[in-house]
C-alpha positions in Angstrom: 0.0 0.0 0.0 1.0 3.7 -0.7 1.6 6.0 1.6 1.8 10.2 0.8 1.6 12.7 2.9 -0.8 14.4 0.6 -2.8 13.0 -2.4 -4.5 15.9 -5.3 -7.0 14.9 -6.9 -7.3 16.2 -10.0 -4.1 17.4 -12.3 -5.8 20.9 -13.7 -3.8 24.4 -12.7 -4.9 23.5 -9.5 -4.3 20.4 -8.8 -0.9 20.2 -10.6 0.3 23.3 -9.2 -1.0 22.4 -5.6 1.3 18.9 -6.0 4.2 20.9 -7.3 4.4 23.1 -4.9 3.8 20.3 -2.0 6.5 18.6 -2.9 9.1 21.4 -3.3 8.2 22.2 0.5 9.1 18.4 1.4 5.7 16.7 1.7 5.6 13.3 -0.3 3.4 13.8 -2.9 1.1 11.6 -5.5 -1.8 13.2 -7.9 -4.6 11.4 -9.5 -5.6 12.0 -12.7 -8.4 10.3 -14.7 -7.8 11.8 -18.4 -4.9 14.5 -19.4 -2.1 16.8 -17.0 -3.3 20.2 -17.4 -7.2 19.9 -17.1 -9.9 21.5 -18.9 -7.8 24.2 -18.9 -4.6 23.6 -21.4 -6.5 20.8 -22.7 -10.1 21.9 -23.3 -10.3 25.3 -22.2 -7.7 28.3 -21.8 -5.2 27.6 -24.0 -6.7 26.3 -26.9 -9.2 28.6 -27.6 -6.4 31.7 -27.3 -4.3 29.5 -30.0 -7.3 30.0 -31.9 -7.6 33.4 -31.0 -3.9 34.3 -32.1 -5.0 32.6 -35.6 -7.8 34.7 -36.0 -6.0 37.6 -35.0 -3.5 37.1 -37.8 -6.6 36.5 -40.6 -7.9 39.8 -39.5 -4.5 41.9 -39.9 -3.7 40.3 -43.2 -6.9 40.9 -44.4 -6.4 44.7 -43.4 -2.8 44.4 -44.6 -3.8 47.2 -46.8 -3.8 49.8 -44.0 0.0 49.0 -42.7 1.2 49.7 -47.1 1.1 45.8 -47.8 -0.6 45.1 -51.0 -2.1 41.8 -51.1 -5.0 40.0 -53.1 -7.5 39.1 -50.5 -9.4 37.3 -53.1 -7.0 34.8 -52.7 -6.2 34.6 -49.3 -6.9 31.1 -47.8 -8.2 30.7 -44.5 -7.7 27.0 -43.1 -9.6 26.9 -40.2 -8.5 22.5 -39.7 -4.7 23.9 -39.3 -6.0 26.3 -36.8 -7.5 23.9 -35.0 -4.3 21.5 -35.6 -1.9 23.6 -33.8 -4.6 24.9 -31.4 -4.0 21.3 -30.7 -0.1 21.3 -30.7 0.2 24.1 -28.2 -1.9 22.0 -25.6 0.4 19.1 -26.4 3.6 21.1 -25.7 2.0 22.3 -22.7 0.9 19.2 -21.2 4.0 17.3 -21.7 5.9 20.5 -20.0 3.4 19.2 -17.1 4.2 15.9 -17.0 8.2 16.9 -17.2 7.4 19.0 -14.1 5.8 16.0 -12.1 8.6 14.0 -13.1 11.6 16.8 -12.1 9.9 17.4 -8.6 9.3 13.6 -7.8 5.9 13.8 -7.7 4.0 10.1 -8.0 1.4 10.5 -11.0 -1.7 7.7 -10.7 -3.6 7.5 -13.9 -7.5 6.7 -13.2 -10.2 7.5 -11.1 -10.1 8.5 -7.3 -12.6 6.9 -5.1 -12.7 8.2 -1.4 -12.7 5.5 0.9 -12.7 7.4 3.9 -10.6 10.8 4.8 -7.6 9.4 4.7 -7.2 6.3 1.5 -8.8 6.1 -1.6 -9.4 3.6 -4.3 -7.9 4.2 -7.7 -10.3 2.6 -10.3 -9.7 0.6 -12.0 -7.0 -0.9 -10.9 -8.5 -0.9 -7.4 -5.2 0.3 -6.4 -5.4 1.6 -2.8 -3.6 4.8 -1.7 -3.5 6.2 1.9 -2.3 9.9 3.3 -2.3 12.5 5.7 -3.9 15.0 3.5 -5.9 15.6 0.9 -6.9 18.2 -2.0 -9.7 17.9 -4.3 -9.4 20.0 -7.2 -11.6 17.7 -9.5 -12.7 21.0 -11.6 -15.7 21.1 -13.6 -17.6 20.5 -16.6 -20.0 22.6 -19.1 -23.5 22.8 -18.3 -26.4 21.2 -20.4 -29.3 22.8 -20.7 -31.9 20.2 -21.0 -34.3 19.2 -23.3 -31.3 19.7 -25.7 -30.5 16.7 -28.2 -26.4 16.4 -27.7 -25.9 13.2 -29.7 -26.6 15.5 -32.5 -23.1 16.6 -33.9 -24.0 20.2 -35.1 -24.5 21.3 -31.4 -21.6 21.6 -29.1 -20.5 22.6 -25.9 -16.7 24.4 -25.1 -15.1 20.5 -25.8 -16.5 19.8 -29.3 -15.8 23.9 -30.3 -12.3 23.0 -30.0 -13.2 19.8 -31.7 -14.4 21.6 -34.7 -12.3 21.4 -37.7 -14.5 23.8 -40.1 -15.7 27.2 -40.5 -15.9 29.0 -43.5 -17.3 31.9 -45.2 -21.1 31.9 -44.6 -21.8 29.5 -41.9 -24.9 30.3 -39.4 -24.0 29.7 -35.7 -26.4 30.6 -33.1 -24.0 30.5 -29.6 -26.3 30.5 -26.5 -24.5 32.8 -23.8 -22.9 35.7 -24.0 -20.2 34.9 -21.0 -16.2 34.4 -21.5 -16.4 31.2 -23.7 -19.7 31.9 -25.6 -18.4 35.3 -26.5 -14.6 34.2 -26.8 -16.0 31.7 -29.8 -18.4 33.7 -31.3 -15.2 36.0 -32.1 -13.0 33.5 -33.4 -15.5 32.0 -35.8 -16.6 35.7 -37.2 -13.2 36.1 -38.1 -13.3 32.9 -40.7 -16.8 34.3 -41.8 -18.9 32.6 -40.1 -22.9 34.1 -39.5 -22.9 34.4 -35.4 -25.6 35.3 -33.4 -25.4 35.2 -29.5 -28.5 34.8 -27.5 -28.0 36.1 -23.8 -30.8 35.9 -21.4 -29.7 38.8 -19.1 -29.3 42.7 -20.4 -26.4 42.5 -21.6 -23.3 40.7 -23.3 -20.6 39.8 -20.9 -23.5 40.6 -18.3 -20.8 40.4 -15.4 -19.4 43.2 -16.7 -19.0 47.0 -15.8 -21.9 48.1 -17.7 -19.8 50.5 -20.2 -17.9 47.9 -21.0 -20.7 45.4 -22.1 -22.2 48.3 -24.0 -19.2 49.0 -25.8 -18.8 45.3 -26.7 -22.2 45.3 -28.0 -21.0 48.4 -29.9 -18.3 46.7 -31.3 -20.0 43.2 -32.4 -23.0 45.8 -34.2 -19.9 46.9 -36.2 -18.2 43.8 -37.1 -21.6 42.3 -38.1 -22.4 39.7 -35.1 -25.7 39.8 -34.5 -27.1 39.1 -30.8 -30.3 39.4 -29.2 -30.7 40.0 -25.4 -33.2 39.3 -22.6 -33.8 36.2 -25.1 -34.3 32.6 -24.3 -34.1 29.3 -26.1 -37.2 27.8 -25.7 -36.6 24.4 -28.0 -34.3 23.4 -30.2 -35.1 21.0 -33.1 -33.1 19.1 -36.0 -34.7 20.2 -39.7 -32.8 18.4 -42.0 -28.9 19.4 -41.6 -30.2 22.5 -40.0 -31.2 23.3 -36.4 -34.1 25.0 -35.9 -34.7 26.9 -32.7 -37.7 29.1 -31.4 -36.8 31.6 -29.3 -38.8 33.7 -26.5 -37.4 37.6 -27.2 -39.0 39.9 -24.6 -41.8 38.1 -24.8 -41.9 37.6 -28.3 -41.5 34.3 -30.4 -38.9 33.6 -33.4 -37.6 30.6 -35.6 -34.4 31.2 -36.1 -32.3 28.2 -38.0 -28.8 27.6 -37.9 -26.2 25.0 -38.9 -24.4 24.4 -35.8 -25.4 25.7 -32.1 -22.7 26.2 -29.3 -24.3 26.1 -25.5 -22.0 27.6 -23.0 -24.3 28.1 -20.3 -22.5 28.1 -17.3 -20.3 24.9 -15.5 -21.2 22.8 -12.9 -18.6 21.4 -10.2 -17.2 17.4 -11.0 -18.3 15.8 -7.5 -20.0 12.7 -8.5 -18.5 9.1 -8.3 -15.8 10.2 -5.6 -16.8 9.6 -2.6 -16.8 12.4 -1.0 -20.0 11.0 1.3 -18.0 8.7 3.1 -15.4 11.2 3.9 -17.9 13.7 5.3 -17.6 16.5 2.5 -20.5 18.6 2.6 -21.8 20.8 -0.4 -23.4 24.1 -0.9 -27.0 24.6 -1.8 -25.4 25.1 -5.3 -23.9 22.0 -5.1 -20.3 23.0 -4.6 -17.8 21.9 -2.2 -18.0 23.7 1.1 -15.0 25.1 2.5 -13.7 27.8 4.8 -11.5 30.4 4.5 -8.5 28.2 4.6 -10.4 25.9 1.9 -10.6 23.2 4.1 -13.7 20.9 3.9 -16.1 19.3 6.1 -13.7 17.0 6.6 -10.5 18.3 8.4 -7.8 16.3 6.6 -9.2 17.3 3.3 -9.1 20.7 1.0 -10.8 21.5 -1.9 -10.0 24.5 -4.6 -10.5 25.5 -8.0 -13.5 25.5 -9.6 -15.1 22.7 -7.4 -15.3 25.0 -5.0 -17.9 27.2 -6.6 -15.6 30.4 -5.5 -14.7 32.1 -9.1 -14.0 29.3 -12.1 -10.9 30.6 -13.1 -7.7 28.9 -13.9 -5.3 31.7 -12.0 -7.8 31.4 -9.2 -7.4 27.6 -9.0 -3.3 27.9 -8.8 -3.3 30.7 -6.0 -6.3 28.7 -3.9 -3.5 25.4 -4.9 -0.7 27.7 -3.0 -2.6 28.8 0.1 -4.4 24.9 0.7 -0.5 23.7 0.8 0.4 26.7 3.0 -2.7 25.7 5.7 -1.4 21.8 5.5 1.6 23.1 6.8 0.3 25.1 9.2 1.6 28.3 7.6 0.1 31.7 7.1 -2.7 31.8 4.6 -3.6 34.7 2.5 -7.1 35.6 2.9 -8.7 36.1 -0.9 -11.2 38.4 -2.4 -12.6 37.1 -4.7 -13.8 40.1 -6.1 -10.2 41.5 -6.4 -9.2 38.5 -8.7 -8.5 40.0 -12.6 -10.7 38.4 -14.6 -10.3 38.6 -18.5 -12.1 37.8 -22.1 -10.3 37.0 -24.9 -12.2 38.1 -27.8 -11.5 41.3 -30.5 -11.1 43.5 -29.0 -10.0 42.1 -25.0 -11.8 42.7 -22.0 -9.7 42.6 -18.7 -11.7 43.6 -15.4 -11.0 43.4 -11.4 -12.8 44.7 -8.4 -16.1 46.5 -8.4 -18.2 47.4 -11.3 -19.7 50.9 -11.0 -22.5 49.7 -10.2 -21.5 47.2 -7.2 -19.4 50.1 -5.6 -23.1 52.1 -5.7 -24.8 49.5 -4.6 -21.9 48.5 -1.6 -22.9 52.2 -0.5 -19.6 53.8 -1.8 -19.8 57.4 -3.2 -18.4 56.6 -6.6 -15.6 59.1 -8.4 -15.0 57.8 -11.9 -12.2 58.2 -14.3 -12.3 57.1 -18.1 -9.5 57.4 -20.9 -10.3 56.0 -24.3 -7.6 53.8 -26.2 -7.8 56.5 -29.3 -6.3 59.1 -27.3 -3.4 56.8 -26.7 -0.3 57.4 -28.6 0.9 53.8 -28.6 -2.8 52.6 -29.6 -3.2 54.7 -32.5 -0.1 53.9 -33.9 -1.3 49.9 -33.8 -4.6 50.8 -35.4 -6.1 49.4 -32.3 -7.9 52.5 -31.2 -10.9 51.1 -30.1 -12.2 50.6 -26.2 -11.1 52.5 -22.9 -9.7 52.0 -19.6 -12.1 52.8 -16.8 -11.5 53.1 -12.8 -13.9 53.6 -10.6 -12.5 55.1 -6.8 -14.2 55.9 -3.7 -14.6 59.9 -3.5 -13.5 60.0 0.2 -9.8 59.2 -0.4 -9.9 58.5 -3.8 -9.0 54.4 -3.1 -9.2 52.4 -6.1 -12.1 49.8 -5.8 -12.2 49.3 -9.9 -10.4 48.8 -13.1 -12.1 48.2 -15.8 -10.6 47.8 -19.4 -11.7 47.3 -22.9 -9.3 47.4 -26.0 -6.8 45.4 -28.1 -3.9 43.1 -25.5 -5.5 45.1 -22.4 -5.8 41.3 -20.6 -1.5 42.2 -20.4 -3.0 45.0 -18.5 -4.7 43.7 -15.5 -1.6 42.3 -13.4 -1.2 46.0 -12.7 -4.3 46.9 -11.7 -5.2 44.3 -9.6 -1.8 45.2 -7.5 -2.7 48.6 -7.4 -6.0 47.2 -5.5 -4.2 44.8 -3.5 -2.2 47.5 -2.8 -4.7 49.6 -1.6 -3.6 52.4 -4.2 -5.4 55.6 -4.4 -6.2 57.1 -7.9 -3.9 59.8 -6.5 -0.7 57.3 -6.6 -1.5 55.6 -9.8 -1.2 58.5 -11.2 2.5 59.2 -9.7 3.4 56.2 -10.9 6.0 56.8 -14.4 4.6 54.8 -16.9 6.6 54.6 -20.0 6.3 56.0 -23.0 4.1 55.0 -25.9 2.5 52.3 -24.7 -1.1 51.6 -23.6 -0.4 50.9 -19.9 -0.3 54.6 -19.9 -3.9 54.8 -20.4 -4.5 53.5 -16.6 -2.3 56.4 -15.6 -4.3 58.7 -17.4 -7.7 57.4 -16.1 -6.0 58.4 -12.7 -5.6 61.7 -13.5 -9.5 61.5 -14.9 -10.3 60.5 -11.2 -8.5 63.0 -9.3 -9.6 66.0 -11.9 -6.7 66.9 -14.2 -6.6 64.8 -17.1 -4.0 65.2 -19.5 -4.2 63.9 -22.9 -8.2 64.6 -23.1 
């Protein structure tokens, strides 16, 4: 029999890092995994989809080549969306192999298959029925796209996030409806514009990236009404049917019904946390009315030799959430000072053209949290560095508490602005005032200089507008 002093379970940036990062402080270490290192995340999630992102993103400056003095024919530029695909496909190769090179350089013990808690302390690998025992524990299991039901996914023209990254054609023409207009939903819906493709994105709230500052998901809006993607909020799907090799779906738009048809349909409705089939009953693992793990603020479980982070956990479903939560479960193991999160200081960001990059309070949540709001907005085209990319479009936005000017917001929308955030989200962490952001020498051209200049917008002396 086995013996760790901590088993992960799960090998996403979570788990991995949280077994990394055990062993280099001395614990023996093992991690189960059931599929590929790297989770849903360099696999099926993060780092394909920005692959295919960087692909589109060349198809659109070449076919704009004209505006940088390049003369090309663009009637006979070819756009291959399969060898997009194929090296969205390498690049999560590399990446998980760079994983498994890691396990192996910090002698971490890799169990392929499925864990099955036994009790707190051993589980069952299946299914070789291998047993493993330990002191501790970390579940970091992840999670998997929602299906909304009554939805026929056998049929191959309708996809979740997995069999997007699947797809190995778009061309010129192609109808797809994409329900939700959240990270992935919009992320795609980008992408696939880019080859040609017909999207329309059906949100049910207000809004595109509804978790957004509002300014930001009304300049989004602005800017999918100019590249041609059609959406329709405050819209549900009410059924969705199979016509031939075209999907047919009736839709419920503020109260009024459409048939809208389609050739392929991507649902990215949400996740929900992976906690069936481990056991976690006969450790004593509670869950959250929503069904999540329930943990504290040292993300320890219901059960006191075990932790649970990432997405699991129902805190914020992000990969660079998973890997700090990975850091501070190791740190409480070892009995060592845990940094408290908030989760509402965590950057969050949206690949699609043009980038959205957000952390802290919208405008709205600062009102509504009883602050008296003081906002500051500089947009990209009075940026030096910006205009002379051609990326002019979006703004950076902060929104500060009038009393002291203290940041609680940064907002951005623009071309690369998810480079951006790192900075912001220490100058919250930080506990900077608009007052010191705007001290701070930022060089010159480049866009970073727009956060400096939304300071100044704050504290009443803008420059450059």
């Amino acid at each position: 029999m086995n013996k760790f002093d901590l088993i992960v379970i799960g090998g996403g940036p979570g788990g991995y890092v949280a077994a990394i990062y055990a062993a280099q402080k001395g614990l023996k270490t093992a991690l189960v995994e059931k599929a590929d290192l790297g989770g849903v995340c360099l696999n099926w999630g993060c780092i394909p989809t920005k692959a295919l992102a960087k692909n589109a993103e060349v198809l659109r400056t070449v076919k704009e080549a004209d505006k940088y003095g390049i003369t090309l024919n663009t009637n006979s530029i070819k756009a291959d969306y399969a060898a997009a695909q194929k090296r969205s496909r390498e690049v999560s190769g590399k990446l998980t192999m760079g994983i498994k090179s890691l396990m192996k350089k910090n002698k971490v013990t890799v169990f392929k298959g499925e864990a099955n808690l036994i009790n707190g302390a051993s589980l069952k690998i299946m299914p070789t029925g291998e047993i493993l025992e330990t002191k501790n524990m970390i579940l970091a299991t992840g999670s998997h796209a929602f299906r909304i039901p009554g939805i026929d996914y056998s049929n191959p023209n309708i996809m979740t996030s997995k069999e997007a990254l699947q797809l190995t054609e778009v061309k010129e023409g192609d109808q797809i409806v994409v329900i939700g207009a959240g990270a992935i939903g919009m992320e795609f819906s980008s992408i696939w514009d880019s080859y040609g493709a017909e999207v329309t994105v059906i949100e049910m709230l207000p809004h595109l990236l509804p978790n957004e500052d509002a300014d930001v998901s009304k300049e989004m809006e602005k800017s999918f009404k100019k590249r041609g993607i059609k959406y329709k909020l405050e819209t549900k799907v009410s059924s969705v049917a199979a016509e031939g090799s075209k999907l047919k779906l009736v839709i419920d738009e503020k109260g009024k019904t459409e048939t809208i048809t389609c050739d392929r349909l991507l649902v990215s409705a949400g996740i929900r946390p992976n906690v069936e089939g481990i056991g976690l009953e006969k450790a004593g693992i509670k869950l959250t009315d929503r069904g999540y793990v329930q943990v504290d603020d040292n993300l320890k479980t219901t059960c006191p030799s075990i932790y649970a982070i990432g997405d699991v956990t129902g805190k914020l479903a992000l990969a660079h959430v998973a890997s700090a939560q990975a850091l501070a479960a190791v740190h409480a193991i070892l009995k060592e000072p845990v940094k408290q999160f908030d989760y509402a200081n965590m950057p969050r960001c949206t690949y699609t053209y043009p980038e959205v990059a957000s952390v802290g309070l919208t405008e709205d949540q600062a009102k509504n949290s009883g602050y008296d709001v003081k906002v500051g907005t500089f947009p990209m085209v009075a940026n030096g560095k910006s205009v002379a990319m051609n990326e002019t479009g979006g703004f950076v936005k902060i929104v500060a508490d009038s009393k002291y000017n203290e940041i609680l917001g940064v907002h951005f929308i623009g071309a690369h602005v998810t480079e951006l955030i790192s900075a912001a989200a220490s100058y919250i962490d930080l506990e900077f005032t608009a007052d010191d952001i705007a001290q701070v020498v930022h060089p010159h051209p480049s866009v970073s200089e727009a956060i400096m200049e939304a300071a100044h917008a704050v504290v009443g002396h803008a420059i450059h507008i």
